[in-house]
C-alpha positions in Angstrom: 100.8 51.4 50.5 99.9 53.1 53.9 103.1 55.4 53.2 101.7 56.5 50.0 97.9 57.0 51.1 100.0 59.4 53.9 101.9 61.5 51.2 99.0 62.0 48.7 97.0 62.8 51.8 99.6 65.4 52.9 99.6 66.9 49.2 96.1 67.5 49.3 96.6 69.7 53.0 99.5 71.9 51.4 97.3 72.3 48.2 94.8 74.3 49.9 97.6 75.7 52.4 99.6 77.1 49.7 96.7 79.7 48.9 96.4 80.3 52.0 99.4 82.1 51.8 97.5 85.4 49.9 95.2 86.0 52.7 96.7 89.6 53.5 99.1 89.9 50.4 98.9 92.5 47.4 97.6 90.1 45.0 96.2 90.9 41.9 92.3 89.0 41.9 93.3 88.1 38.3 96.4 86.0 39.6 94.3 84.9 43.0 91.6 83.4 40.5 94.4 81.9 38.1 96.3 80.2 40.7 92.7 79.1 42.7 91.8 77.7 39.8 94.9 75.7 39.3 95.1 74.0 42.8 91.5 73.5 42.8 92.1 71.5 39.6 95.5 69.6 41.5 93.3 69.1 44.0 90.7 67.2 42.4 93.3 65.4 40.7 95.0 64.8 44.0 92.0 63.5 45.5 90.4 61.1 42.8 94.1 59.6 42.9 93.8 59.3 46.9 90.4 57.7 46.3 91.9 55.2 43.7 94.8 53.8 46.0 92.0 53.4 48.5 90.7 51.3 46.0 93.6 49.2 45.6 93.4 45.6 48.1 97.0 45.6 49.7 
């Protein structure tokens, strides 16, 4: 279980890390907002998953 609370954990880094990735790049703001919009959502998802395994008595 401590395996898995590890690779959901990492997930939720390279969410964010992945934007990053248009600091300094010709991106349109329309496909910035799109794709913010998307990981923010994965990352919500990401995290309320994180918070059930904590939940979980292994």
């Amino acid at each position: 279980m401590n395996d898995l609370k590890t690779w959901v954990s990492a997930v939720l880094t390279d969410e964010y890390t992945c934007t990053d990735e248009f600091d300094g790049q010709k991106v349109s703001k329309a496909v910035k907002s799109t794709i913010n919009k998307s990981v923010l959502y994965l990352a919500q998802l990401t995290s309320n998953c994180l918070a059930l395994f904590n939940l979980l008595d292994y």
